[in-house]
PDB file of N, H, CA, C and O in Angstrom:
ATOM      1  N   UNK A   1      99.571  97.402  75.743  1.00  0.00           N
ATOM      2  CA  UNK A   1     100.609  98.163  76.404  1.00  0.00           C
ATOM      3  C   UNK A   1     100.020  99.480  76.899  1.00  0.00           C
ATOM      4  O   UNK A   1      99.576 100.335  76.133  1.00  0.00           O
ATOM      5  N   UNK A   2     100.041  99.581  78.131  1.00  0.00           N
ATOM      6  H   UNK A   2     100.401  98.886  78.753  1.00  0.00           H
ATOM      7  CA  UNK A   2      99.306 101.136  78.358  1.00  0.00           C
ATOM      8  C   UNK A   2     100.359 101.948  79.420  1.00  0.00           C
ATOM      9  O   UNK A   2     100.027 103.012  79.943  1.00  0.00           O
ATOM     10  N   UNK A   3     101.505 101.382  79.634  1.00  0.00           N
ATOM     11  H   UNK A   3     101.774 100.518  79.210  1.00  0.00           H
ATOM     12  CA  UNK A   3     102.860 102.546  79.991  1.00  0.00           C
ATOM     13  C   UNK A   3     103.139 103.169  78.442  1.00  0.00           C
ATOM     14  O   UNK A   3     103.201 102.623  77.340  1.00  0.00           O
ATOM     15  N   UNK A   4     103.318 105.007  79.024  1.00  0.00           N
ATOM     16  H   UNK A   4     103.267 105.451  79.919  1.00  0.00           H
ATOM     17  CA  UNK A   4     103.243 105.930  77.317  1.00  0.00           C
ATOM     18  C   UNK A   4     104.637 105.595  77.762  1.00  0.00           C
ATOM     19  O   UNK A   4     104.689 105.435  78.981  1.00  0.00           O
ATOM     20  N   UNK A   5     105.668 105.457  77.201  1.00  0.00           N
ATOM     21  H   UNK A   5     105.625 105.588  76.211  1.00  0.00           H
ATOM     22  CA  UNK A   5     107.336 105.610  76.973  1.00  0.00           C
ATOM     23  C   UNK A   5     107.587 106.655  75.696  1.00  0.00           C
ATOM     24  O   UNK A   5     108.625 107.177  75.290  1.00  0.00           O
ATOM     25  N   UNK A   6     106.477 106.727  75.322  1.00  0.00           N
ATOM     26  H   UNK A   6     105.634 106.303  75.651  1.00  0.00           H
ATOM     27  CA  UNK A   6     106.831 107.652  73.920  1.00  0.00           C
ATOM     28  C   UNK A   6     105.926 108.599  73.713  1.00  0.00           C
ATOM     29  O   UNK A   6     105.204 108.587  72.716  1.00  0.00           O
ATOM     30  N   UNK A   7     105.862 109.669  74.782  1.00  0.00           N
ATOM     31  H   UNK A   7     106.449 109.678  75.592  1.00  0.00           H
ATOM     32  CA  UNK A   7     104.603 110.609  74.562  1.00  0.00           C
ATOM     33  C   UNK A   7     104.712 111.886  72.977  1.00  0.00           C
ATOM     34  O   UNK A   7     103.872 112.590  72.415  1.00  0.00           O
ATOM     35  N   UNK A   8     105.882 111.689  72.809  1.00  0.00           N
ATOM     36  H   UNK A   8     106.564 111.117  73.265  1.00  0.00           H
ATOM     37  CA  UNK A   8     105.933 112.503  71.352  1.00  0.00           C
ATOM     38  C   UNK A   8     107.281 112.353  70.704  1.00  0.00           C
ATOM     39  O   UNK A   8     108.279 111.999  71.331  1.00  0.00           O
ATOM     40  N   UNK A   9     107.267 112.671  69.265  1.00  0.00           N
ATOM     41  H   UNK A   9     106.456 112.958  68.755  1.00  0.00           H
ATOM     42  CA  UNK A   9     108.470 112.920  68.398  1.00  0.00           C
ATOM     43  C   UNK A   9     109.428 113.778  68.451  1.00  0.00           C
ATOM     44  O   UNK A   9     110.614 113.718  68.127  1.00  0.00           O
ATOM     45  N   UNK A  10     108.368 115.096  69.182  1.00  0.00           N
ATOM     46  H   UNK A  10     107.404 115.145  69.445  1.00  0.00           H
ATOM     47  CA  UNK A  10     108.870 116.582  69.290  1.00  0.00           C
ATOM     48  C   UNK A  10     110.288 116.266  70.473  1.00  0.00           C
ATOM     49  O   UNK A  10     110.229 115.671  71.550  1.00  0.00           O
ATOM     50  N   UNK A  11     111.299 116.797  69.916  1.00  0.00           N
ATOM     51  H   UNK A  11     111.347 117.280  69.042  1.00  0.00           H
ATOM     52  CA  UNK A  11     112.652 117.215  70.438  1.00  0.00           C
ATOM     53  C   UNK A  11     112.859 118.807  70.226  1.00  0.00           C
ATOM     54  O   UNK A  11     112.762 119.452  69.181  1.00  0.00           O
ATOM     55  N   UNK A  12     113.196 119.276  71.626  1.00  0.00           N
ATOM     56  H   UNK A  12     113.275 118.752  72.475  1.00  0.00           H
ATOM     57  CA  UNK A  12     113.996 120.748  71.535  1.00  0.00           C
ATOM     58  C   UNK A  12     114.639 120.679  70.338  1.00  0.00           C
ATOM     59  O   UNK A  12     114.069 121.087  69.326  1.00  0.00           O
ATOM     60  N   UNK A  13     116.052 120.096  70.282  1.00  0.00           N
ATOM     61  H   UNK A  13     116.516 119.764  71.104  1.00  0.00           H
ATOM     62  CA  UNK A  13     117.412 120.683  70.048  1.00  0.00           C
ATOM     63  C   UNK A  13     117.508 118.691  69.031  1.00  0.00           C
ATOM     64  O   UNK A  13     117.186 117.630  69.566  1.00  0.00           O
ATOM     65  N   UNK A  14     117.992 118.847  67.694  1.00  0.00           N
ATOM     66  H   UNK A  14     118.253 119.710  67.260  1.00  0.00           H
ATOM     67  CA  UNK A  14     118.627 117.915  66.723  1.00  0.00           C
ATOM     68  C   UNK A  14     119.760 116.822  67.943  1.00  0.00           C
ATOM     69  O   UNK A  14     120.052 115.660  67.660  1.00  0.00           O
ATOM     70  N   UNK A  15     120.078 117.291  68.815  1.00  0.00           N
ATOM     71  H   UNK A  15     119.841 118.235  69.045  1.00  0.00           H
ATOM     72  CA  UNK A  15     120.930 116.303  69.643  1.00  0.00           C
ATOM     73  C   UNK A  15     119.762 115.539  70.325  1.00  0.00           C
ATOM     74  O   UNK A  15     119.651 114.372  69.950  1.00  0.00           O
ATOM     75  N   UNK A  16     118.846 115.978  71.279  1.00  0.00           N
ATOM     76  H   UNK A  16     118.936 116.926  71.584  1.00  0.00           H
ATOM     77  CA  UNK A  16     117.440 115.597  71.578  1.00  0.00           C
ATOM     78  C   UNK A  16     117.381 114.425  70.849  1.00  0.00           C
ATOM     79  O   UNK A  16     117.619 113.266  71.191  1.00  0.00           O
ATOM     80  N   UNK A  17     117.031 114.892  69.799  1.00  0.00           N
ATOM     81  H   UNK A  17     116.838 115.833  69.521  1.00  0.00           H
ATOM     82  CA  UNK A  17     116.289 113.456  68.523  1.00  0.00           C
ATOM     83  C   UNK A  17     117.164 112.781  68.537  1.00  0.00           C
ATOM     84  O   UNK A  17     116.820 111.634  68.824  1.00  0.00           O
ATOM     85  N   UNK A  18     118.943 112.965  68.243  1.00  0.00           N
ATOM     86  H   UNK A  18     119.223 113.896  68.010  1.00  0.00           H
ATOM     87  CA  UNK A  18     119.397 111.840  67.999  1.00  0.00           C
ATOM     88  C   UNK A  18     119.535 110.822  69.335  1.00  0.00           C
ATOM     89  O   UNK A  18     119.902 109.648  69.385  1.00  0.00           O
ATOM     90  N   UNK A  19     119.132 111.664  70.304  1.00  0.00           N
ATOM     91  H   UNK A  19     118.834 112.618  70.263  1.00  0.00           H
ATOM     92  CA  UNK A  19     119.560 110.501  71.563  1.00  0.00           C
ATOM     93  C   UNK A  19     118.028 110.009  71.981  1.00  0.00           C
ATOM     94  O   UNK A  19     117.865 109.164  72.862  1.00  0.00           O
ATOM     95  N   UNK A  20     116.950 110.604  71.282  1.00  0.00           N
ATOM     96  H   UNK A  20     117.083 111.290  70.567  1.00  0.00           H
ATOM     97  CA  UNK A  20     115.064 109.710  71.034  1.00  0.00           C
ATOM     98  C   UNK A  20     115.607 108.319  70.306  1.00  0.00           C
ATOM     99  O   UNK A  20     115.458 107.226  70.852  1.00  0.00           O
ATOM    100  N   UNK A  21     116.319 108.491  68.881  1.00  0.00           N
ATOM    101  H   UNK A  21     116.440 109.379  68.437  1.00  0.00           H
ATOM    102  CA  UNK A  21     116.605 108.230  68.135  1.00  0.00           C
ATOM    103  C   UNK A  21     117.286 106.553  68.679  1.00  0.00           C
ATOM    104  O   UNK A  21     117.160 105.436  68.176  1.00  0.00           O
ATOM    105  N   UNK A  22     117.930 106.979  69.763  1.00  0.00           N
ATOM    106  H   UNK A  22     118.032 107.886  70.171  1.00  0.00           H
ATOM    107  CA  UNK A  22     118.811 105.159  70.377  1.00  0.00           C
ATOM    108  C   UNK A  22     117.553 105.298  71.239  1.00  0.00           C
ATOM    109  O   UNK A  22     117.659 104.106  71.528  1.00  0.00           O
ATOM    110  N   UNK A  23     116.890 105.525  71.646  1.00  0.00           N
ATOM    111  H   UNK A  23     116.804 106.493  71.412  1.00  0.00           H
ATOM    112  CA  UNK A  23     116.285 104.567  72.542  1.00  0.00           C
ATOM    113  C   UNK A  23     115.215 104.501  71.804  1.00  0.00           C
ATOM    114  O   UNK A  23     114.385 103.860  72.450  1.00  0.00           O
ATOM    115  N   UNK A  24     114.652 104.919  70.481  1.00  0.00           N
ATOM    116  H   UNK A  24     115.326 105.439  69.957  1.00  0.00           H
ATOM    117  CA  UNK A  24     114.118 104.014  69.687  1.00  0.00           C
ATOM    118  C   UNK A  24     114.476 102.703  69.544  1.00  0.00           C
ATOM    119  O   UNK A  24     113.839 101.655  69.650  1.00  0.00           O
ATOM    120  N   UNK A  25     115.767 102.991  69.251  1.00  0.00           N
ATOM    121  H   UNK A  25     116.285 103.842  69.165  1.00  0.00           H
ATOM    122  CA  UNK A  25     116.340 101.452  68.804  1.00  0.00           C
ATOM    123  C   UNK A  25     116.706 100.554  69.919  1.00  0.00           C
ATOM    124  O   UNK A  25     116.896  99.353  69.727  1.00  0.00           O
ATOM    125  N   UNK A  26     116.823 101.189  71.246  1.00  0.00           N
ATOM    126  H   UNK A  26     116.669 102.165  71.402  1.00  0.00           H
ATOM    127  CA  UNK A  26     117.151 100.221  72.507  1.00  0.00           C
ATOM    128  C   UNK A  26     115.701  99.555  72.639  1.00  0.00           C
ATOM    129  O   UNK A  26     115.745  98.492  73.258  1.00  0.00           O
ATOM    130  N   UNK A  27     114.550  99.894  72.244  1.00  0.00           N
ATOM    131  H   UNK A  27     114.514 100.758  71.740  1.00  0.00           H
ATOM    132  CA  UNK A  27     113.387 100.193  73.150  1.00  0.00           C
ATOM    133  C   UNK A  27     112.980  98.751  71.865  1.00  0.00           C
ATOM    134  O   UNK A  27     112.318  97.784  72.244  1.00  0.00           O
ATOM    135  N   UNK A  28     113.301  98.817  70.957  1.00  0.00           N
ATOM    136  H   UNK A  28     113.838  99.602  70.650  1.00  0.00           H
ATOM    137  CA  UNK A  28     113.110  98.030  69.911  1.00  0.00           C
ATOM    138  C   UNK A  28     113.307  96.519  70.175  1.00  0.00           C
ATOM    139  O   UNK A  28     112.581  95.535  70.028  1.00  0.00           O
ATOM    140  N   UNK A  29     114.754  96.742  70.686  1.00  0.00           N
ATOM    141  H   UNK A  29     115.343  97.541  70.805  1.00  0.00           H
ATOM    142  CA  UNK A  29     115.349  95.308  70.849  1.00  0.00           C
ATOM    143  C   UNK A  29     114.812  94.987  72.032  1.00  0.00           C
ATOM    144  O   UNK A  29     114.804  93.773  72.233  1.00  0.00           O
ATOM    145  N   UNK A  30     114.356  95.652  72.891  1.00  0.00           N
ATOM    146  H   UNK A  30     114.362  96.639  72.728  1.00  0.00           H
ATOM    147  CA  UNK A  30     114.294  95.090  74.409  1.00  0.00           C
ATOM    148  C   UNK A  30     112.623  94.585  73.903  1.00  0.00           C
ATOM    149  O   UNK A  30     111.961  93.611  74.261  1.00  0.00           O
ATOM    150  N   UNK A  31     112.354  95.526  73.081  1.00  0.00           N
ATOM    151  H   UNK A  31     112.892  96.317  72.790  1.00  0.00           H
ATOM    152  CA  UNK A  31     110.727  94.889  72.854  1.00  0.00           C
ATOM    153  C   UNK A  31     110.988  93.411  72.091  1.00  0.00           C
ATOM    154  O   UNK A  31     110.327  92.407  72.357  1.00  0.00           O
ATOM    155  N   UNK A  32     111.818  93.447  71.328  1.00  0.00           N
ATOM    156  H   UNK A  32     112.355  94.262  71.112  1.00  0.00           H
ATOM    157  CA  UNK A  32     111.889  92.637  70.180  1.00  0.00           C
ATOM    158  C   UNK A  32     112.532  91.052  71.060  1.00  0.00           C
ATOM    159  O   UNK A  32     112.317  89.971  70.513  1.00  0.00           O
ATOM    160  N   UNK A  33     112.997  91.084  71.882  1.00  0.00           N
ATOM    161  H   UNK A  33     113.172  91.962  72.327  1.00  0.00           H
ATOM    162  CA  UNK A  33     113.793  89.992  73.005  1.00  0.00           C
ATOM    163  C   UNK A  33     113.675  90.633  74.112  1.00  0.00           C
ATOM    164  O   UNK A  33     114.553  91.388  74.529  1.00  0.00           O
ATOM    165  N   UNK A  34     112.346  90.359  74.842  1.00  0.00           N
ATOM    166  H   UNK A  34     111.632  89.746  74.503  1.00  0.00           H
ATOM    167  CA  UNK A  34     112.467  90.797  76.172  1.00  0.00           C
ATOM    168  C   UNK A  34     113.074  90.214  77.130  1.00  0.00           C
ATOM    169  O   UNK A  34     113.334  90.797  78.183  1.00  0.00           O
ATOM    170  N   UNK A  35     113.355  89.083  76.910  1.00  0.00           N
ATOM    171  H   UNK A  35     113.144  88.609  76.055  1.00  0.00           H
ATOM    172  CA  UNK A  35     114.138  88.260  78.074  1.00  0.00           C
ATOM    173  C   UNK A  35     116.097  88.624  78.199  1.00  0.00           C
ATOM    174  O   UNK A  35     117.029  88.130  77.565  1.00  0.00           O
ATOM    175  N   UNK A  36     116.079  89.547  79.163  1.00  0.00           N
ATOM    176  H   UNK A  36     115.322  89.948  79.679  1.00  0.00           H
ATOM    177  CA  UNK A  36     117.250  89.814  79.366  1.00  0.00           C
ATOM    178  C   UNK A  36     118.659  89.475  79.432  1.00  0.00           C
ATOM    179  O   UNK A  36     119.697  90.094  79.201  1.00  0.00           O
ATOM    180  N   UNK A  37     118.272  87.875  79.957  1.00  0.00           N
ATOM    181  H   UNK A  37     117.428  87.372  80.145  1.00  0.00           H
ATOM    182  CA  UNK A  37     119.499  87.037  79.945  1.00  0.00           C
ATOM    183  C   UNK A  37     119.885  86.479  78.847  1.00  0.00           C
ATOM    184  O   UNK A  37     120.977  85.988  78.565  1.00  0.00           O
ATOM    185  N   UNK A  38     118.557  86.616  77.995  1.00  0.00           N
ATOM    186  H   UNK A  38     117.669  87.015  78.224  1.00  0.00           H
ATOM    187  CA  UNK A  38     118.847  86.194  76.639  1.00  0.00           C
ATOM    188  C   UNK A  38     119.906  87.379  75.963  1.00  0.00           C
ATOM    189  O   UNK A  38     120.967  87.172  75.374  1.00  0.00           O
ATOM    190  N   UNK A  39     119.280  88.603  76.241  1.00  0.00           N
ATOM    191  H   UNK A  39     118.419  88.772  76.719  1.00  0.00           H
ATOM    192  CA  UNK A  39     120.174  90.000  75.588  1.00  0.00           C
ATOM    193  C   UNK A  39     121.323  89.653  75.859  1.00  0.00           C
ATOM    194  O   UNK A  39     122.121  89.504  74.934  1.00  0.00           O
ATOM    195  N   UNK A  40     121.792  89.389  77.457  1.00  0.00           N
ATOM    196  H   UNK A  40     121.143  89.510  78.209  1.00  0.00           H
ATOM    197  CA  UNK A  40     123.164  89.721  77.647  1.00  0.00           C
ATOM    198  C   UNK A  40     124.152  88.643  77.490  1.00  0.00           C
ATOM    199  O   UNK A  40     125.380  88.605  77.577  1.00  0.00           O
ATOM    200  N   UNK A  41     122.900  87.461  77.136  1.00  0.00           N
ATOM    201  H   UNK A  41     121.903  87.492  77.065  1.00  0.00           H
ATOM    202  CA  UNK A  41     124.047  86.109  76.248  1.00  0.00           C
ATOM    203  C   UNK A  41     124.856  86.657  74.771  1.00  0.00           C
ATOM    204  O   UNK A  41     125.990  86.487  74.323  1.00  0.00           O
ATOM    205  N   UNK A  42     123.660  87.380  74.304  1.00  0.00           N
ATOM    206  H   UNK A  42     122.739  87.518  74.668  1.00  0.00           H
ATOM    207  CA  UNK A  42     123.962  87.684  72.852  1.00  0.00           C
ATOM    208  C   UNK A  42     124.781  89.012  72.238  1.00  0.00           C
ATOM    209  O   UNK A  42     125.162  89.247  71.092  1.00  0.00           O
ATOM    210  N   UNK A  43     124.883  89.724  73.389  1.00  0.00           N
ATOM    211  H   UNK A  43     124.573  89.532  74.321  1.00  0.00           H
ATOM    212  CA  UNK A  43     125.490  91.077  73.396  1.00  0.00           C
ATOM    213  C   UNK A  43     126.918  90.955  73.235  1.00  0.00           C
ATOM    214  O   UNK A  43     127.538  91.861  72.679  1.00  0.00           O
ATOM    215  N   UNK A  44     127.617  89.716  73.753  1.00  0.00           N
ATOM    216  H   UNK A  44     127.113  88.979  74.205  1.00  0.00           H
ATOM    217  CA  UNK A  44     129.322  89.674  73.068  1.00  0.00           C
ATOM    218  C   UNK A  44     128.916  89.229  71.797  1.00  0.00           C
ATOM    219  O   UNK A  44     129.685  89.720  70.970  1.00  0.00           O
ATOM    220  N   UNK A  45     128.268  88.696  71.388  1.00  0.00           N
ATOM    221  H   UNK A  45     127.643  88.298  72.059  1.00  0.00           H
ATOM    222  CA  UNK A  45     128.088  87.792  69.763  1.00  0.00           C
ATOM    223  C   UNK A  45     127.920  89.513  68.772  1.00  0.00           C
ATOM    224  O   UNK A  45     128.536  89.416  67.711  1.00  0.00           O
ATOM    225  N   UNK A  46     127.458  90.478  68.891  1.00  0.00           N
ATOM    226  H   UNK A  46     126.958  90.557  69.753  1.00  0.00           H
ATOM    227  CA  UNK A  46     126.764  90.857  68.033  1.00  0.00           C
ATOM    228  C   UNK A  46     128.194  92.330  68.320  1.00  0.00           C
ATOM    229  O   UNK A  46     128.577  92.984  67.350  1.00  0.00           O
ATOM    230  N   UNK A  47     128.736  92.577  69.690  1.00  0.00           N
ATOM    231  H   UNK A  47     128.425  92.046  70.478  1.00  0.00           H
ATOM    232  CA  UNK A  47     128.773  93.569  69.926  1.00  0.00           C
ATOM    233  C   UNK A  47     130.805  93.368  69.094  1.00  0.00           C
ATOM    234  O   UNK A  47     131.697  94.162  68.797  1.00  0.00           O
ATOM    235  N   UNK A  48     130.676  92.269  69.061  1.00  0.00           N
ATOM    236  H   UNK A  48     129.951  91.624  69.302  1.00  0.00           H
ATOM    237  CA  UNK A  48     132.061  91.978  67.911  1.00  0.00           C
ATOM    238  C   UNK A  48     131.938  91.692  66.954  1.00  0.00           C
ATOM    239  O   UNK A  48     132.643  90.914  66.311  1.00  0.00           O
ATOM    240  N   UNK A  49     131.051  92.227  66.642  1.00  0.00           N
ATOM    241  H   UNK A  49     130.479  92.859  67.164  1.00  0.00           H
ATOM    242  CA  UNK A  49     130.445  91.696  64.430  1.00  0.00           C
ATOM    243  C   UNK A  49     130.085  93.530  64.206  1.00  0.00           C
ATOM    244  O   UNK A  49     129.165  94.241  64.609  1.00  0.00           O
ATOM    245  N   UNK A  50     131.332  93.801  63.358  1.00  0.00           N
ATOM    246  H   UNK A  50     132.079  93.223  63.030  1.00  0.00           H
ATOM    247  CA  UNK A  50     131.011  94.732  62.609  1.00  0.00           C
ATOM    248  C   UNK A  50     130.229  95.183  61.829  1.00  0.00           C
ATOM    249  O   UNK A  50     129.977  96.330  61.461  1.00  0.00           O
ATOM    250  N   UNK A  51     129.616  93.635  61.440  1.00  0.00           N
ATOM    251  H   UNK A  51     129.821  92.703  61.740  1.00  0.00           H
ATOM    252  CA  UNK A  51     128.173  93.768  60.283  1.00  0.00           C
ATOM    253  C   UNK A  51     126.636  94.476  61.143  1.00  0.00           C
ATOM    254  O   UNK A  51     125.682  95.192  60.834  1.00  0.00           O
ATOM    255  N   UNK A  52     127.123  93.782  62.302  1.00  0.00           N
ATOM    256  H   UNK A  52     127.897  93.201  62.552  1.00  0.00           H
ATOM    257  CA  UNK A  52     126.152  94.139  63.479  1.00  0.00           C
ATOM    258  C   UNK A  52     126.686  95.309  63.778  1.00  0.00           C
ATOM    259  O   UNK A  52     126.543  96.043  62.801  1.00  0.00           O
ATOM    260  N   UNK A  53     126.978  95.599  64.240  1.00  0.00           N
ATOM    261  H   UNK A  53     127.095  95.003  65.035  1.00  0.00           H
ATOM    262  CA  UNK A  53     127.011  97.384  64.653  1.00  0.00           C
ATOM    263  C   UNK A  53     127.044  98.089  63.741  1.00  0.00           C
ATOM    264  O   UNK A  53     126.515  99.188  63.913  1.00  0.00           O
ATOM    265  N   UNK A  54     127.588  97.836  62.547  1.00  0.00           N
ATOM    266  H   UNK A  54     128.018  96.944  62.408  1.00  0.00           H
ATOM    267  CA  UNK A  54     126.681  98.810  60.966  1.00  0.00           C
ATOM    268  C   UNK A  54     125.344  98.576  61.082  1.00  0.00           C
ATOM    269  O   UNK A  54     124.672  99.604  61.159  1.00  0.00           O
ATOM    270  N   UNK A  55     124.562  97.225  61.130  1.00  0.00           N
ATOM    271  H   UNK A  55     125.108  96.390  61.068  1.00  0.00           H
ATOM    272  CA  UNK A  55     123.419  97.724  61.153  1.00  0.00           C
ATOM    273  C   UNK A  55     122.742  98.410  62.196  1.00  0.00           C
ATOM    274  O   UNK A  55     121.764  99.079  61.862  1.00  0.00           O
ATOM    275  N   UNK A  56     123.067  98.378  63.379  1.00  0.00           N
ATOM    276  H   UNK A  56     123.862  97.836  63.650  1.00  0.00           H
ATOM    277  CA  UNK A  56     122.871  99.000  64.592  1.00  0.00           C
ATOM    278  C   UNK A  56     122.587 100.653  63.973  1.00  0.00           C
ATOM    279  O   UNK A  56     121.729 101.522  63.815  1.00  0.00           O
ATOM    280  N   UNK A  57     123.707 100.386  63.820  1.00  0.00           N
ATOM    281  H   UNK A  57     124.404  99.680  63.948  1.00  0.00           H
ATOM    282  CA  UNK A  57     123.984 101.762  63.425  1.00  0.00           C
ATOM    283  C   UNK A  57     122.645 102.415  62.081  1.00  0.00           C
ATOM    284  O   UNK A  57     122.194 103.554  62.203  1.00  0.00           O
ATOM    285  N   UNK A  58     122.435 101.985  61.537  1.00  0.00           N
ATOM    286  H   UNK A  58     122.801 101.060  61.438  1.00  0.00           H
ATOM    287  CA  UNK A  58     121.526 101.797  60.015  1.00  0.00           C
ATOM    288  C   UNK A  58     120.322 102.217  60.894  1.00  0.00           C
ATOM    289  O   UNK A  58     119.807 103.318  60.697  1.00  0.00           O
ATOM    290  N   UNK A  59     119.691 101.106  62.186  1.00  0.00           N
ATOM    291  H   UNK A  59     120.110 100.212  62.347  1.00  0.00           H
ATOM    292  CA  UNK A  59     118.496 101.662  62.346  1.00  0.00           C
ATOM    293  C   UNK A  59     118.726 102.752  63.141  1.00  0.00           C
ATOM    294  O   UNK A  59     117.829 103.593  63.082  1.00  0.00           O
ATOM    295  N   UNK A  60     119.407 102.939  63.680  1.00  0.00           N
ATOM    296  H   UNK A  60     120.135 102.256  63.728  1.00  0.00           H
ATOM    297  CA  UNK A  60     119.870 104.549  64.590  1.00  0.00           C
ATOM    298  C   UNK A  60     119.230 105.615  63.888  1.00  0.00           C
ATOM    299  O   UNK A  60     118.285 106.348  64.180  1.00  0.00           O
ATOM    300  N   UNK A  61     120.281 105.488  62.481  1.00  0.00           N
ATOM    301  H   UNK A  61     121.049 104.893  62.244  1.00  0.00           H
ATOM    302  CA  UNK A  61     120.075 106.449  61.623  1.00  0.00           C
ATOM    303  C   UNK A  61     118.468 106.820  61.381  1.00  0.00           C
ATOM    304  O   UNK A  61     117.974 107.917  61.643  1.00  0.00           O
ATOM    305  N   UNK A  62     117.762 105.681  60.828  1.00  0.00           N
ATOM    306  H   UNK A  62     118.164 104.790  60.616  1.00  0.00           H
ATOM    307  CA  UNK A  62     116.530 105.629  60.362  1.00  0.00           C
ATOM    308  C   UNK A  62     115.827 106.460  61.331  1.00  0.00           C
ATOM    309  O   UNK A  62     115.074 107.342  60.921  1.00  0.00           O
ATOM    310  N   UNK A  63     115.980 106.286  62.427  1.00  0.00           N
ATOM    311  H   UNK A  63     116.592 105.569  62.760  1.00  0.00           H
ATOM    312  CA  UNK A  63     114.695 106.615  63.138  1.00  0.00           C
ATOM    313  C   UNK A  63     115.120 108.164  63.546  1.00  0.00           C
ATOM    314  O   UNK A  63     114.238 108.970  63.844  1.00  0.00           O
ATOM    315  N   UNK A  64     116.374 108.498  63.543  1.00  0.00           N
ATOM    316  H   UNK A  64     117.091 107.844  63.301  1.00  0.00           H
ATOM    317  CA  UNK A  64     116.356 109.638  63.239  1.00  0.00           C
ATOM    318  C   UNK A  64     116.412 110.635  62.424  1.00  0.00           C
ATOM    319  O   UNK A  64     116.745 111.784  62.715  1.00  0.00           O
ATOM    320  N   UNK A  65     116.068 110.201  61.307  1.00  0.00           N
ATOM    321  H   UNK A  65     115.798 109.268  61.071  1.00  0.00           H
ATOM    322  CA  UNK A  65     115.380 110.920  60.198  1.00  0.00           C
ATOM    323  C   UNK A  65     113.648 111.048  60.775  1.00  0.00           C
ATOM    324  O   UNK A  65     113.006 111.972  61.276  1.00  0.00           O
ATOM    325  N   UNK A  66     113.350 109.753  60.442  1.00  0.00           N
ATOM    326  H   UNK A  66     113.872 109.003  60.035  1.00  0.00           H
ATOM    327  CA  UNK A  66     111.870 109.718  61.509  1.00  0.00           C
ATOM    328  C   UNK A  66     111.772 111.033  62.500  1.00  0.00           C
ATOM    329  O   UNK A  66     110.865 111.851  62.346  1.00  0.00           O
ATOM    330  N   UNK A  67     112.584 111.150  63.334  1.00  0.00           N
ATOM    331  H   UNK A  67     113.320 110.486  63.460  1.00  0.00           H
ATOM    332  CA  UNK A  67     112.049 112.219  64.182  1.00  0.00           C
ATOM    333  C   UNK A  67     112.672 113.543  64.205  1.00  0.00           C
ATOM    334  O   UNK A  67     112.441 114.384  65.074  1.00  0.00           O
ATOM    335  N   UNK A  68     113.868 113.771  62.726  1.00  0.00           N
ATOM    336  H   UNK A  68     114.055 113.088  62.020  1.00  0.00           H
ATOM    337  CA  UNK A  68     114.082 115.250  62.453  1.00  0.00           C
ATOM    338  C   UNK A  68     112.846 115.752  61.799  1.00  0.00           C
ATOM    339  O   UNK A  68     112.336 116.866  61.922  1.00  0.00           O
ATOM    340  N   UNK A  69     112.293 114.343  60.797  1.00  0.00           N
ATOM    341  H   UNK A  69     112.707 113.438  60.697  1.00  0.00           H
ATOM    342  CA  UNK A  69     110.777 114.937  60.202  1.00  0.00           C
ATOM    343  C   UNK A  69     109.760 115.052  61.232  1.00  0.00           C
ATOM    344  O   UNK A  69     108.702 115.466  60.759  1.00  0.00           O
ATOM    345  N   UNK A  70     109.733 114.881  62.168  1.00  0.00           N
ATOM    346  H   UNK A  70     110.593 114.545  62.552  1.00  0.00           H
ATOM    347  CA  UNK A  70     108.788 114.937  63.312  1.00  0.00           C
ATOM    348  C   UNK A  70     108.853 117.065  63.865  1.00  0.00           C
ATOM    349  O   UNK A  70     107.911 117.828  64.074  1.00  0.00           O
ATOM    350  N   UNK A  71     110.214 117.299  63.912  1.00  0.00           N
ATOM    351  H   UNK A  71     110.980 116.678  63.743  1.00  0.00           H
ATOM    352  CA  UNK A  71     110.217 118.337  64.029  1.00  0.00           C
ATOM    353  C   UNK A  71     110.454 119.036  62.791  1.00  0.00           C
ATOM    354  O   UNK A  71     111.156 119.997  63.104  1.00  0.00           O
ATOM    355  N   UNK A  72     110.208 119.065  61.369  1.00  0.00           N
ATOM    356  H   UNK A  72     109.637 118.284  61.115  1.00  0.00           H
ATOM    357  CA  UNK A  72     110.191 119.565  60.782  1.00  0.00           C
ATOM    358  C   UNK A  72     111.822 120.083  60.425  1.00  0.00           C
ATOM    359  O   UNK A  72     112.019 121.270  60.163  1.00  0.00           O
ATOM    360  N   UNK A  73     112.947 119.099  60.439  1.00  0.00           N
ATOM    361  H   UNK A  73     112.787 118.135  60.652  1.00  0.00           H
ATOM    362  CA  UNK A  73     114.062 119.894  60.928  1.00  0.00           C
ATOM    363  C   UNK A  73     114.941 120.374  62.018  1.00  0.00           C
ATOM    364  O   UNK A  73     116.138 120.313  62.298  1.00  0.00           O
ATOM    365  N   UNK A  74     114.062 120.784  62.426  1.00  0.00           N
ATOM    366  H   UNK A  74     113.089 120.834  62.199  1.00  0.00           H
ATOM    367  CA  UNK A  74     114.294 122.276  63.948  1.00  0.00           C
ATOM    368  C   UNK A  74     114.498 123.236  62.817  1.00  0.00           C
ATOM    369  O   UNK A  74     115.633 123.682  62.650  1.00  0.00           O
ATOM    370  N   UNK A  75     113.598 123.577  62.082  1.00  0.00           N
ATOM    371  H   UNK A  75     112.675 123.214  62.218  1.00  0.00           H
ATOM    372  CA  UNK A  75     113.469 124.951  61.635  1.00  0.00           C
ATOM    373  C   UNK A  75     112.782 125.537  62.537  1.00  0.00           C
ATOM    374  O   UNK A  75     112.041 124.963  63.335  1.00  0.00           O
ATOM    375  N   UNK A  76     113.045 127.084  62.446  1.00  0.00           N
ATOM    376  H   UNK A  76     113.647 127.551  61.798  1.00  0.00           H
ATOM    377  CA  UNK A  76     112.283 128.503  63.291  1.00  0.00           C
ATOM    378  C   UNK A  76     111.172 128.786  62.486  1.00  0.00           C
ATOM    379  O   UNK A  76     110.418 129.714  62.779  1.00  0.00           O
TER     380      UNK A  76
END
């Protein structure tokens, strides 16, 4: 892979990270099932399962911990 999509962790501002943070996780799935038509077969299946959008939600979270520790916080 030699397109950078992810040249750093560093975010200005804690809103920054959390919106690094979904396209971690968009960037994931599109890596993880690149075939699109496949996504958008499966996107009513998952996008009405509550179990699925908790976990959605789960790796959201994760990776933005990942990149509040990237900035140390946003401490001064």
């Amino acid at each position: 892979m030699s397109e950078t999509w992810l040249p750093s962790l560093i975010t200005e501002t804690p809103q920054e990270g959390y919106e690094l943070a979904v396209k971690l996780a968009r960037k994931a799935v599109g890596m993880t099932q690149p075939d699109e038509e496949v996504r958008k077969l499966l996107r009513p299946v998952y996008a009405a399962n509550p179990d699925s959008l908790t976990f959605a939600s789960q790796v959201v979270a994760i990776n933005f911990q990942t990149v509040a520790a990237a900035n140390n916080y946003w401490r001064d």
